[in-house]
Structures are given as structure tokens and as C-alpha cells.
PDB file of the backbone (N, CA, C, O) and the ligand in Angstrom, with CONECT records:
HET    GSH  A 101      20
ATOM      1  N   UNK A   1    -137.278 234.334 136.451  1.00  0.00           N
ATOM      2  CA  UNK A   1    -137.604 233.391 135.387  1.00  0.00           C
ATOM      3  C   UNK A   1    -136.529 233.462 134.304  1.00  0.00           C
ATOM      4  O   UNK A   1    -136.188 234.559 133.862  1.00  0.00           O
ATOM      5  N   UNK A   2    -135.999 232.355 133.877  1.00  0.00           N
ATOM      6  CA  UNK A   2    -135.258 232.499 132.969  1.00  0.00           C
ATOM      7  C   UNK A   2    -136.140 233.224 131.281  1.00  0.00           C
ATOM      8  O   UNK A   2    -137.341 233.293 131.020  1.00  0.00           O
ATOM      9  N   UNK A   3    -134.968 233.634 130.477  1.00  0.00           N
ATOM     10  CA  UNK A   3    -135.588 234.321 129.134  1.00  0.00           C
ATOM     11  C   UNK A   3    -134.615 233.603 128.508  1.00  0.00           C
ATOM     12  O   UNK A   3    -133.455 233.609 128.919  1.00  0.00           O
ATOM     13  N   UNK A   4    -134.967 232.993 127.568  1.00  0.00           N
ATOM     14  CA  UNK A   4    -134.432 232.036 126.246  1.00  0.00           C
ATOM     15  C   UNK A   4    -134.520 232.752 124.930  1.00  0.00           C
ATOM     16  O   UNK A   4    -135.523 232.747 124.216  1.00  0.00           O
ATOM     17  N   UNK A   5    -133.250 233.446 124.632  1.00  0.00           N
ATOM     18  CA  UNK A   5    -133.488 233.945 123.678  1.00  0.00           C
ATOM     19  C   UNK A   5    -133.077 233.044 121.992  1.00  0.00           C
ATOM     20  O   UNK A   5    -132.034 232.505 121.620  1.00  0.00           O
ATOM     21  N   UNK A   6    -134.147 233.182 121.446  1.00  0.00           N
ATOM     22  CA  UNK A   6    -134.416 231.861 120.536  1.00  0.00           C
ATOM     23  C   UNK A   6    -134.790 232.618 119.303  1.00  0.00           C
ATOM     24  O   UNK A   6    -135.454 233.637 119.111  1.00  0.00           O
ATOM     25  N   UNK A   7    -133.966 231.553 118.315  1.00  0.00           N
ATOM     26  CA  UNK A   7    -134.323 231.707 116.786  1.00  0.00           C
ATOM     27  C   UNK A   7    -135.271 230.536 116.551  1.00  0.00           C
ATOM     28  O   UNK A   7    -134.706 229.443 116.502  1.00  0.00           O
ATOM     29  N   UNK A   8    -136.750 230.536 116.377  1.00  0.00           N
ATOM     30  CA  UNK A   8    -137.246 229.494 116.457  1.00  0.00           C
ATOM     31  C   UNK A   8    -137.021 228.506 114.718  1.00  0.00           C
ATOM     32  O   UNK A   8    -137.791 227.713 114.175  1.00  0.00           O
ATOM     33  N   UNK A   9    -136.103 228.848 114.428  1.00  0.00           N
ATOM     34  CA  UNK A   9    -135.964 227.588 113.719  1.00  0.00           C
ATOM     35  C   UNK A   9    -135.111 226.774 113.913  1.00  0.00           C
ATOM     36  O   UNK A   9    -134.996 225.620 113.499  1.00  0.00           O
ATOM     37  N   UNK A  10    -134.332 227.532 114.724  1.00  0.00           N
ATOM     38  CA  UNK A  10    -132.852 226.386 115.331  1.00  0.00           C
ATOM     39  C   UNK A  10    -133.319 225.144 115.846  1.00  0.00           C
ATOM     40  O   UNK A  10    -134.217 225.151 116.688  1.00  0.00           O
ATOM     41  N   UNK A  11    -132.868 224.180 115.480  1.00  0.00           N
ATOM     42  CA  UNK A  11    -132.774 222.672 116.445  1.00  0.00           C
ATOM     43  C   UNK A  11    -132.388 222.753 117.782  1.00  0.00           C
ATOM     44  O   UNK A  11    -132.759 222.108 118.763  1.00  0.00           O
ATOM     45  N   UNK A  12    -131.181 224.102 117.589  1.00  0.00           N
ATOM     46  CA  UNK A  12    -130.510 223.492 119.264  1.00  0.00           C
ATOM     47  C   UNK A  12    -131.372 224.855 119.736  1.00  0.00           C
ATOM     48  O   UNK A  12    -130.480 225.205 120.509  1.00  0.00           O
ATOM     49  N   UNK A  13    -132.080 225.593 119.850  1.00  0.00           N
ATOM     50  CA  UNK A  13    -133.161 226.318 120.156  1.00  0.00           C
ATOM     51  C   UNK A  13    -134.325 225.729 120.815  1.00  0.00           C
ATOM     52  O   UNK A  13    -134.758 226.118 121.899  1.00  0.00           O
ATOM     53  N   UNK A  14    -135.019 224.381 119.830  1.00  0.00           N
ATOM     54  CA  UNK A  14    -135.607 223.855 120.012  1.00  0.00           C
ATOM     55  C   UNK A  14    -135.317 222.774 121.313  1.00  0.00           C
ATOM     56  O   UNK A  14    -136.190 222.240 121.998  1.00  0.00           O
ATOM     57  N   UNK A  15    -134.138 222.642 121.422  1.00  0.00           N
ATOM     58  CA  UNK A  15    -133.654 221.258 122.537  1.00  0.00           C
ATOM     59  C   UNK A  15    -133.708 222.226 123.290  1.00  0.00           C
ATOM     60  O   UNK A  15    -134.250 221.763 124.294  1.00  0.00           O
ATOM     61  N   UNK A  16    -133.449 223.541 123.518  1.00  0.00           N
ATOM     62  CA  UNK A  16    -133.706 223.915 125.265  1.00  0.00           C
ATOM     63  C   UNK A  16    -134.974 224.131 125.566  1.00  0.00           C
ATOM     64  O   UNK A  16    -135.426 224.087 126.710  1.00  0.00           O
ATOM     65  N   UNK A  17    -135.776 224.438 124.288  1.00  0.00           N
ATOM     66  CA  UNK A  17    -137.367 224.567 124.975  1.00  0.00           C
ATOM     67  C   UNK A  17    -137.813 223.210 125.593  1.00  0.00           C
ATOM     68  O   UNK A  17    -138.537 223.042 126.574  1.00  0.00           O
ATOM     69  N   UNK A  18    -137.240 222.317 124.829  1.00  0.00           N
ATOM     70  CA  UNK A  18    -137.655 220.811 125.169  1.00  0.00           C
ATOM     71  C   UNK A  18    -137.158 220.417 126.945  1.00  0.00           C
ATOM     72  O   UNK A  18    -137.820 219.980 127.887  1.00  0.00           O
ATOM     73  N   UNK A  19    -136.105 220.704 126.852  1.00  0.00           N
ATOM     74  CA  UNK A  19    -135.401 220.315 128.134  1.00  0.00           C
ATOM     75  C   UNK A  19    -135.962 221.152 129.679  1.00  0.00           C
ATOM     76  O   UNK A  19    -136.142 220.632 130.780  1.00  0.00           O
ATOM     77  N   UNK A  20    -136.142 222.611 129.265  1.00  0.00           N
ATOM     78  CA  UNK A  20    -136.397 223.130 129.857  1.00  0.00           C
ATOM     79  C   UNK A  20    -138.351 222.743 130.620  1.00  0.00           C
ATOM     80  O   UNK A  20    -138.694 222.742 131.802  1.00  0.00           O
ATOM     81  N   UNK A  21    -139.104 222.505 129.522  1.00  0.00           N
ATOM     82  CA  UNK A  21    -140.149 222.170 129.242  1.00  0.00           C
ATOM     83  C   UNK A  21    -140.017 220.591 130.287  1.00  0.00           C
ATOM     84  O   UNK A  21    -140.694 220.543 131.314  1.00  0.00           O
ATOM     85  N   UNK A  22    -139.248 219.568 129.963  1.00  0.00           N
ATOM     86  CA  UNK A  22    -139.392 218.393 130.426  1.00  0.00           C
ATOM     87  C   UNK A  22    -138.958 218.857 132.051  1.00  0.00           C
ATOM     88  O   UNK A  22    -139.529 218.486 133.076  1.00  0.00           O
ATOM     89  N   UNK A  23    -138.048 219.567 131.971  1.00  0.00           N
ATOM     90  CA  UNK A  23    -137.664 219.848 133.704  1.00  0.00           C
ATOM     91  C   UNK A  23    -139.261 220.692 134.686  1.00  0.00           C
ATOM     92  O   UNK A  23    -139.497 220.812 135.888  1.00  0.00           O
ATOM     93  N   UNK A  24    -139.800 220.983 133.812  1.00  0.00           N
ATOM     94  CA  UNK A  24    -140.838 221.966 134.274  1.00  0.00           C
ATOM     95  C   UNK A  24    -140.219 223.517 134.889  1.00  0.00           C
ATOM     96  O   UNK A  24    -140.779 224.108 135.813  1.00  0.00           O
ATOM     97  N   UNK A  25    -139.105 223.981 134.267  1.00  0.00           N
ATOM     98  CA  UNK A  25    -138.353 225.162 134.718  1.00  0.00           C
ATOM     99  C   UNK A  25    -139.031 226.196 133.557  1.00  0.00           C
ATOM    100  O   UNK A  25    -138.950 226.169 132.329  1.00  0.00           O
ATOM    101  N   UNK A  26    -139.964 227.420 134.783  1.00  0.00           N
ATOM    102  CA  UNK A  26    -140.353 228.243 133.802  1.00  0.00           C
ATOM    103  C   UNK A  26    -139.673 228.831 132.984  1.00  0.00           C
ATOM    104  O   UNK A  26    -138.526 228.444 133.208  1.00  0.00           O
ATOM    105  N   UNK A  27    -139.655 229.566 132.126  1.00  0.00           N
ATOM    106  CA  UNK A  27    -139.390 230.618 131.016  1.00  0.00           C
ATOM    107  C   UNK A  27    -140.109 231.278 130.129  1.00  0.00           C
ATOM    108  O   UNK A  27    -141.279 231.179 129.758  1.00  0.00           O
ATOM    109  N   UNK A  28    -138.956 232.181 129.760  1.00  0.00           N
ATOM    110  CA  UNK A  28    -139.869 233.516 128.931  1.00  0.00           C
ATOM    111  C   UNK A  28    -139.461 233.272 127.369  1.00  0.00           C
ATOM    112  O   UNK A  28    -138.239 233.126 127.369  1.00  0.00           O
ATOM    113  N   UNK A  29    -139.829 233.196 126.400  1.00  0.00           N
ATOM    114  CA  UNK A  29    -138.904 233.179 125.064  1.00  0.00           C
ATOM    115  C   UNK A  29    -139.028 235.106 124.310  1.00  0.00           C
ATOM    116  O   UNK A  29    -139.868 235.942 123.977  1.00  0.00           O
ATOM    117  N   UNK A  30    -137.558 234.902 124.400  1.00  0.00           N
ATOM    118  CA  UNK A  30    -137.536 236.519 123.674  1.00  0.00           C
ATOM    119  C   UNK A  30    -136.762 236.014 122.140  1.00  0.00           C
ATOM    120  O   UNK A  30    -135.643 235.556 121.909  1.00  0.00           O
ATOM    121  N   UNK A  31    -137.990 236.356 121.215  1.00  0.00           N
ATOM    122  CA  UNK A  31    -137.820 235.960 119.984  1.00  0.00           C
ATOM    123  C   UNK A  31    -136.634 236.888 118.997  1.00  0.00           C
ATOM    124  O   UNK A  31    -136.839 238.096 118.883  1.00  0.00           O
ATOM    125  N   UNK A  32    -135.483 236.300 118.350  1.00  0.00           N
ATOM    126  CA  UNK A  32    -134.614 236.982 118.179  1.00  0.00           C
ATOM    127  C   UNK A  32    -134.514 236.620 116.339  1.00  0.00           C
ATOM    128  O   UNK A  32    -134.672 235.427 116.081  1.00  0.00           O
ATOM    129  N   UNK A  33    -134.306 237.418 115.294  1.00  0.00           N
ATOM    130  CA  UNK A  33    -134.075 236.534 114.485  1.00  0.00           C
ATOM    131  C   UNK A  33    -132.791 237.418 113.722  1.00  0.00           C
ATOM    132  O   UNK A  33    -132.581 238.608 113.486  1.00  0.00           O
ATOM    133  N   UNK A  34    -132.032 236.063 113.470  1.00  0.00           N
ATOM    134  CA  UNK A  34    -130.473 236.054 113.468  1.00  0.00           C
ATOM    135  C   UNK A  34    -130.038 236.271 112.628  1.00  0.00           C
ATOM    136  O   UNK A  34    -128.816 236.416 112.608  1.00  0.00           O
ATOM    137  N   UNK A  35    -130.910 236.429 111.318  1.00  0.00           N
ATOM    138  CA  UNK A  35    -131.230 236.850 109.593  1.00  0.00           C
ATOM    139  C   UNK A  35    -131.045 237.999 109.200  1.00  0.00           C
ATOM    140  O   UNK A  35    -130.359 238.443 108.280  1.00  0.00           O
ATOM    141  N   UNK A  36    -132.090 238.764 110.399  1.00  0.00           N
ATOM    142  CA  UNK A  36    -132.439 240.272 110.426  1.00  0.00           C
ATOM    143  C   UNK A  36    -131.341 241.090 110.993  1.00  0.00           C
ATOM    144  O   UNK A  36    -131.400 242.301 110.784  1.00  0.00           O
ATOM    145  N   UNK A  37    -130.158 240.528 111.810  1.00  0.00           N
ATOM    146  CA  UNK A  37    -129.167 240.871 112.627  1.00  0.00           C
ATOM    147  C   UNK A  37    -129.656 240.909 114.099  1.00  0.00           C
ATOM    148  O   UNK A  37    -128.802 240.787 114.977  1.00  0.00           O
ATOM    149  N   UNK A  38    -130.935 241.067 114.437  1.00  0.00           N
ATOM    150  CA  UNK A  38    -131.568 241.030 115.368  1.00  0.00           C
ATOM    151  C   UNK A  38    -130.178 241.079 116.752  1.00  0.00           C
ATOM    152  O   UNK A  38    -129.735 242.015 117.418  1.00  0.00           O
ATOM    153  N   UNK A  39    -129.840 239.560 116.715  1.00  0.00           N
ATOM    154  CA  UNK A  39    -128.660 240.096 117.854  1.00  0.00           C
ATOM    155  C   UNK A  39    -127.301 241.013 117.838  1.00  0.00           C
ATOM    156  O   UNK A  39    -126.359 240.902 118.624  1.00  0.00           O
ATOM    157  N   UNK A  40    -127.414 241.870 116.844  1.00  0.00           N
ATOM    158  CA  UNK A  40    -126.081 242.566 116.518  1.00  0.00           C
ATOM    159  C   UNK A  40    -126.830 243.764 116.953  1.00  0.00           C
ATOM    160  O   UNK A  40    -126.139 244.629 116.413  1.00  0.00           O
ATOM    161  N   UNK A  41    -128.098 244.622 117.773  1.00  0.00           N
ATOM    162  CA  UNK A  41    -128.134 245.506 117.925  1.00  0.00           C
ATOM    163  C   UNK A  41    -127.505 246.180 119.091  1.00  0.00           C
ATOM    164  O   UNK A  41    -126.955 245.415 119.883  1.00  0.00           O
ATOM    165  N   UNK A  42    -127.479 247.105 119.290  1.00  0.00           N
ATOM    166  CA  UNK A  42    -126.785 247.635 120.438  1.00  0.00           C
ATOM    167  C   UNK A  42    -127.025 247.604 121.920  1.00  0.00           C
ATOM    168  O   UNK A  42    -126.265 247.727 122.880  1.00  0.00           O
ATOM    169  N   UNK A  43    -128.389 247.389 121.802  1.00  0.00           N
ATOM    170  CA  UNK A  43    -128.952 246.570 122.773  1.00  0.00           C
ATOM    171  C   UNK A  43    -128.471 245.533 123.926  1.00  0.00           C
ATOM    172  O   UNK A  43    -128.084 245.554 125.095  1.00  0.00           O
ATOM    173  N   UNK A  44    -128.824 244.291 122.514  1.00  0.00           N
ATOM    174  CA  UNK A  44    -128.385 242.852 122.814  1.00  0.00           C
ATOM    175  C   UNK A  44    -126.732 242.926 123.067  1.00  0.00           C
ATOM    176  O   UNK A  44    -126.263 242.365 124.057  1.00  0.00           O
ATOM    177  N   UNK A  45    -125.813 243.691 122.067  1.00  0.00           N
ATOM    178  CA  UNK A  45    -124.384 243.735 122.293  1.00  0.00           C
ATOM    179  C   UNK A  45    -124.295 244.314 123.699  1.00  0.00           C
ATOM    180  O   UNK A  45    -123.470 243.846 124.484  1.00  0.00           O
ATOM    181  N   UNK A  46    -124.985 245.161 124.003  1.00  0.00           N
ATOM    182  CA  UNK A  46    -124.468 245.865 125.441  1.00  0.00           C
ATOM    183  C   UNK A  46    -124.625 244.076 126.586  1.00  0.00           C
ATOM    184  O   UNK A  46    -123.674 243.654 127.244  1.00  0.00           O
ATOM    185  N   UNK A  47    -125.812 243.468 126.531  1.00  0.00           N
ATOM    186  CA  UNK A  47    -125.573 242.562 127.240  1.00  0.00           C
ATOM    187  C   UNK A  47    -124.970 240.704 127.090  1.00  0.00           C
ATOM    188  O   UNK A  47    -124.893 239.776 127.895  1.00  0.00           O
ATOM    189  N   UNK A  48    -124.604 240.891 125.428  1.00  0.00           N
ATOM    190  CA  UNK A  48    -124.063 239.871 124.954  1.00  0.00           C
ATOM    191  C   UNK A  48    -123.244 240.199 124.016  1.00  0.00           C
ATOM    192  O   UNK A  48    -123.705 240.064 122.883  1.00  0.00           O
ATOM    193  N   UNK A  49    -121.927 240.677 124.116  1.00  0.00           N
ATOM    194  CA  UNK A  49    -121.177 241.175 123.251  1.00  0.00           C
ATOM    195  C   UNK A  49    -120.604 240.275 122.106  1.00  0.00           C
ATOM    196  O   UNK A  49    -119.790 240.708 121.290  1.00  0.00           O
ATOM    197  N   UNK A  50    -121.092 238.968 122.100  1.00  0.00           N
ATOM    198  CA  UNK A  50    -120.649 238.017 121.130  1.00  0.00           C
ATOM    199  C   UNK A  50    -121.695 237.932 120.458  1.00  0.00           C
ATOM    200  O   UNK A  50    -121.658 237.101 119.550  1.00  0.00           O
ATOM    201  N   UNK A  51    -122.826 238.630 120.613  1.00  0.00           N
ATOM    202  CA  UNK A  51    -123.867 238.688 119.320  1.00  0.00           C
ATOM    203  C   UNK A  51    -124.173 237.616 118.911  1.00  0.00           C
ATOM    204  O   UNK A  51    -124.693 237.533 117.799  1.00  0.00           O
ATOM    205  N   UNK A  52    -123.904 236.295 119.817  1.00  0.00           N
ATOM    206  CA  UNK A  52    -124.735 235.250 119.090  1.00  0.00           C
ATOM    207  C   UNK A  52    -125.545 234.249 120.243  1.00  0.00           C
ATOM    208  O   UNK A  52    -125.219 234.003 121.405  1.00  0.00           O
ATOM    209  N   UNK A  53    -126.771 233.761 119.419  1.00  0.00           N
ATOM    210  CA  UNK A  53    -127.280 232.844 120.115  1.00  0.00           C
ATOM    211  C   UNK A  53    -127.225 231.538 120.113  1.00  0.00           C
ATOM    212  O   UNK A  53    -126.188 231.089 119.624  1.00  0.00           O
ATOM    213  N   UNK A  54    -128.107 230.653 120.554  1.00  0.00           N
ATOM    214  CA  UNK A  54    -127.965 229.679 120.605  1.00  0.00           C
ATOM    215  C   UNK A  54    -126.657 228.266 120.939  1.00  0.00           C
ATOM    216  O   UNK A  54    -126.997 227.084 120.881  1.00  0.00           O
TER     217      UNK A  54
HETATM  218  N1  GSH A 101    -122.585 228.395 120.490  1.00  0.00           N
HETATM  219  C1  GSH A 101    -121.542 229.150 119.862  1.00  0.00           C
HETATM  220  C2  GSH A 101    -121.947 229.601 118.485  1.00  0.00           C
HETATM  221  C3  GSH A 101    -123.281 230.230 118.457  1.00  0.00           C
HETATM  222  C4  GSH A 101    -123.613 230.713 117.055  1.00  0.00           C
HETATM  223  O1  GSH A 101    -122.776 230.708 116.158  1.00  0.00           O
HETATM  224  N2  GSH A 101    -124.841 231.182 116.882  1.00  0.00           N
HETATM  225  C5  GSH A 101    -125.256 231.744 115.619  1.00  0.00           C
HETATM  226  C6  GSH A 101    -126.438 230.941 115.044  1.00  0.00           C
HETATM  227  S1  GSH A 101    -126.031 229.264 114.831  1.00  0.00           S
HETATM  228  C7  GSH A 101    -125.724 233.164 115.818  1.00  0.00           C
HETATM  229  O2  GSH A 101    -126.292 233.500 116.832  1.00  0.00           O
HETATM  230  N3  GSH A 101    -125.500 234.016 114.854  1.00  0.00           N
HETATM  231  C8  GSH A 101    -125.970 235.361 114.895  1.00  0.00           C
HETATM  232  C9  GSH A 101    -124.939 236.321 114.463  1.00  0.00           C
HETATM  233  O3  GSH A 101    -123.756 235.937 114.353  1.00  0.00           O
HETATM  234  O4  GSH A 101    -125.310 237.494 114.257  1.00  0.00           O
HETATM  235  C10 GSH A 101    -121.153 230.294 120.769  1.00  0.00           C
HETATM  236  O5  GSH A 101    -121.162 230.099 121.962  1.00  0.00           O
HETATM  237  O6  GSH A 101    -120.808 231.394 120.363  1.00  0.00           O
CONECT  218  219
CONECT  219  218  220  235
CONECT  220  219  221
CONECT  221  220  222
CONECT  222  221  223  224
CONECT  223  222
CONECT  224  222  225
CONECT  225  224  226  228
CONECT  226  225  227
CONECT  227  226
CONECT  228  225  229  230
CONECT  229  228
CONECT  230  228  231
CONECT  231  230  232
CONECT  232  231  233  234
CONECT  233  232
CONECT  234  232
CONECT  235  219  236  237
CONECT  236  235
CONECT  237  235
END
């Protein structure tokens, strides 16, 4: 299953839930927020080293 990792206030956040949603392609949303640094942890860097979403 795909995982959408989403700042839910983004617009373009919002267009993949939409798209994804209209295709009927499941997913998971892993809520990230981009304020908090949320994607700058060491974590997320180990598997997205550009630390950003959307
Ligand atoms: N889509 C571009 C830019 C994505 C982007 O700048 N995302 C921002 C939010 S609009 C972000 O995730 N910022 C989090 C951060 O820099 O820590 C990319 O592929 O890198």
C-alpha cells in the first residue's frame, strides 16, 4: 500500500489524497508536520535525505 506522507494543510498534499482517492488506489497517510521539523529527523533523513515533502 502506498504511505503518503502529508502535511495536511498543503494544497498539493491535498491533490494527491484527491487523485489518489478518485483512482481508488489504497493508502496509508503518515502525518508529518513540516513546522515542527518533523521531516528533518533522523529517521525520515535516513529514508529521504532531502527532508522534504510534498
Ligand atoms: N517538491 C520539491 C519541494 C518540496 C518542498 O519544498 N517541500 C517543503 C514544504 S512546501 C518541505 O517539505 N519542507 C520541509 C523542510 O524543508 O523541512 C522537492 O521535490 O523537493
Amino acid at each position: 500500500m502506498y504511505k503518503l506522507y502529508n502535511f495536511l494543510p498543503s494544497g498539493n498534499g491535498y491533490k494527491v489524497q484527491l487523485l489518489l482517492n478518485q483512482l481508488e488506489i489504497p493508502w496509508e497517510l503518515i502525518e508529518l508536520n513540516i513546522l515542527k521539523g518533523e521531516t528533518r529527523s533522523p529517521d525520515f533523513l535516513t529514508m529521504n535525505p532531502n527532508g522534504k515533502i510534498l
